[in-house]
MINUGU-483296 format. One line per 4 residues: their letters; for each residue z, x, y of C-alpha. Coordinates in Angstrom, 1 decimal, m for minus. Each point is the difference from the previous one (the first is absolute). Layout:
# MINUGU-483296
a = Z X Y  ...
***
This chain:
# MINUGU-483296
xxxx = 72.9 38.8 62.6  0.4 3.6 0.6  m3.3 0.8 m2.5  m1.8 m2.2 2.1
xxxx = 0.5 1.9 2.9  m1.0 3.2 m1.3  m3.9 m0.6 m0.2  0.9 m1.7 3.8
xxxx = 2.3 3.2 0.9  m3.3 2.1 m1.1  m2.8 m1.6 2.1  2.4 0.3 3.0
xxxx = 0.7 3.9 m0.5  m3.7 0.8 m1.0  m1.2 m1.5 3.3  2.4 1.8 1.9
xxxx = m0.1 2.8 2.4  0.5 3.3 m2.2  3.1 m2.0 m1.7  1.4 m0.9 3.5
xxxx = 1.0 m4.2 m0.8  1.9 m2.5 1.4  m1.5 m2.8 m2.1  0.3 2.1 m3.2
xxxx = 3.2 1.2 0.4  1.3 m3.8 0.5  m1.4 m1.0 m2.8  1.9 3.3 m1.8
xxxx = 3.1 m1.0 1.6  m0.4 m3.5 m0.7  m0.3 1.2 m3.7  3.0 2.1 0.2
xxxx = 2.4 m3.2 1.5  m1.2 m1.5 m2.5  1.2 2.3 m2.9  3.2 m0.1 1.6
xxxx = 0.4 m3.5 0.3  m1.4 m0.7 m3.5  2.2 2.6 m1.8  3.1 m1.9 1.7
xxxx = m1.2 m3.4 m0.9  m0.2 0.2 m3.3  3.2 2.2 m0.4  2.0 m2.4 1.8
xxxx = m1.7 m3.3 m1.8  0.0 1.8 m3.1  m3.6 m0.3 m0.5  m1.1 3.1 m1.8
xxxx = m2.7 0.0 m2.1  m1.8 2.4 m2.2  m3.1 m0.2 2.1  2.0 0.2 3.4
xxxx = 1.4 3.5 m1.5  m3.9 1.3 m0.5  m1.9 m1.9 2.6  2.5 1.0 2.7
xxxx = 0.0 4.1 0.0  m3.6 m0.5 m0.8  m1.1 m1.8 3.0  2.1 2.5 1.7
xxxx = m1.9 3.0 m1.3  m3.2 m1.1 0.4  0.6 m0.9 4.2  1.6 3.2 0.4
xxxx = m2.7 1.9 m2.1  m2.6 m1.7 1.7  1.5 1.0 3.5  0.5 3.6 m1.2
xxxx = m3.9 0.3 m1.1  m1.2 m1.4 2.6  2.4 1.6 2.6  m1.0 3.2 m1.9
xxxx = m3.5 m0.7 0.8  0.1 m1.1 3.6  1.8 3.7 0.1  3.6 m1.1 0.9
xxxx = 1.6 0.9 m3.2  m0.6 3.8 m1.8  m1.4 0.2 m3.2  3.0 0.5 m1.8
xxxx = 1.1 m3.5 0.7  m2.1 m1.0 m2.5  2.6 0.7 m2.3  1.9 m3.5 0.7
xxxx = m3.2 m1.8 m1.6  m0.3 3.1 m3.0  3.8 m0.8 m0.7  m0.9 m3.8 0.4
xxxx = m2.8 0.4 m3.0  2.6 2.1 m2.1  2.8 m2.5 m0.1  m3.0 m2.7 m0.6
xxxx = m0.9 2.4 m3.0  3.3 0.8 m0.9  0.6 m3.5 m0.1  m2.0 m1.5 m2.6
xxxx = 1.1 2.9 m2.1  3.8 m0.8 0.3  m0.3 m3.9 0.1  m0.6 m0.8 m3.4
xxxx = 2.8 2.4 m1.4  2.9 m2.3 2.1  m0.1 1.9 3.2  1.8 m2.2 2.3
xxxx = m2.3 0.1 3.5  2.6 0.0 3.1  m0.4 1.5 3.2  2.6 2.7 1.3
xxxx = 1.6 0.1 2.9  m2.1 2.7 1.0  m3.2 m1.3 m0.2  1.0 m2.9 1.6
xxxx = 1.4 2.4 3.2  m3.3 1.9 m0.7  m2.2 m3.4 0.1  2.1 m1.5 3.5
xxxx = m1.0 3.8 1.2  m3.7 0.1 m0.8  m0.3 m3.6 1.8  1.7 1.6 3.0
xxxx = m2.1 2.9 0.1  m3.2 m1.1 m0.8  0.5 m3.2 2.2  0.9 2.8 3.1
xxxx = m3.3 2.3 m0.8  m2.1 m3.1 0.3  1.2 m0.6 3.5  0.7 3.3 1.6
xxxx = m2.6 2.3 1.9  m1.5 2.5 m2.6  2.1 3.5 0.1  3.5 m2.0 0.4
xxxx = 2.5 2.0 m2.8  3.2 m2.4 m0.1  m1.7 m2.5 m2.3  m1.1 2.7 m2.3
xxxx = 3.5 1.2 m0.1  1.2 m3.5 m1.5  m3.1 0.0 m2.5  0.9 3.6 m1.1
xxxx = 3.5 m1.8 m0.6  m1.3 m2.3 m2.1  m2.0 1.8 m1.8  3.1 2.2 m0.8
xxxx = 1.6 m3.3 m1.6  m2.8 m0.7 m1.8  0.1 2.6 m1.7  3.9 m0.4 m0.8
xxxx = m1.1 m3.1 m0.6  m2.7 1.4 m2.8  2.4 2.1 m1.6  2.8 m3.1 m0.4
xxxx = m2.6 m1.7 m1.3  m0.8 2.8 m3.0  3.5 0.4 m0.8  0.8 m3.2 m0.6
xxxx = m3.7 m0.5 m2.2  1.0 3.1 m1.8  3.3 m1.4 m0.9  m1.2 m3.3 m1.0
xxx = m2.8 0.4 m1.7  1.9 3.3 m1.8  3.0 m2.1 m1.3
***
C-alpha cells in the first residue's frame, strides 16, 4: 500500500505551494501509520517474510527520499539534506554487494528512530509556513540517526561478510 502512495504522495507535493501541503503531507503521514502499524502486525502474528524485510525499509526510503527532493526543490530543505537519499542509494548499493555473501538484512534500532524522525519532520515542513526552524531541528535529528544508523549497518556487513 505504502508504494502506491508514493507516485500519489508525489502529484500532491508537486502541485503544491512551494512544498506548503496539507494533502501531501496526509498522504505522508498516512504512509508513516502505516509502517507502524504493519511492522507491529506482522511481529505480533508472526508473519515475517523475506520480502516484508526488503519491501518494507524500501517503501520507506523512497517516500522519505521523495519528500526530501522534492522538499529540497520547493526550497524548504538545504542542499545537504540530500544526503538522506545519497545514503539511501549507498545502502541500496552496498546491499546487493553483501547479500549474496550471507549478510543477514535487519533494521537497527536506529534507523528505525531515524525513519519515525524523518516522517515527523518532513510531515511538519510540508505544513508549516516557509522560514519555520523547529521542524528542521527534528529532521537534523534524524538525519543524525541515520547516519548511526549507516554506520551499524557497516559494522555488522563487515563482520558478516568478513567471517
Amino acid at each position: 500500500m505504502r508504494l502506491a502512495l508514493i507516485p500519489v504522495f508525489v502529484v500532491l507535493l508537486l502541485s503544491a505551494d512551494g512544498g506548503h501541503s496539507w494533502p501531501a503531507a496526509i498522504v505522508f503521514g498516512v504512509a508513516a501509520v502505516t509502517d507502524q502499524i504493519d511492522g507491529w502486525l506482522a511481529r505480533r502474528w508472526r508473519v515475517e517474510s523475506s520480502f516484508g524485510k526488503i519491501a518494507d525499509p524500501l517503501a520507506d526510503r523512497l517516500m522519505i527520499d521523495a519528500a526530501v527532493l522534492l522538499l529540497w526543490h520547493a526550497g524548504r530543505l538545504p542542499w545537504i539534506a540530500l544526503a538522506i537519499p545519497a545514503r539511501d542509494l549507498a545502502l541500496v548499493a552496498g546491499y546487493k554487494l553483501v547479500m549474496g555473501r550471507g549478510y543477514d538484512f535487519s533494521v537497527n534500532f536506529a534507523g528505525k528512530v531515524a525513519t519515525w524522525l524523518l516522517y515527523a519532520s518532513l510531515g511538519f515542513v510540508m505544513v508549516t509556513r516557509e522560514g519555520t526552524q523547529w521542524p528542521l531541528w527534528i529532521f537534523w535529528a534524524g538525519v543524525v540517526m541515520a547516519a548511526i544508523a549507516l554506520a551499524g549497518y557497516l559494522l555488522k556487513a563487515r563482520r558478516e561478510v568478513a567471517a
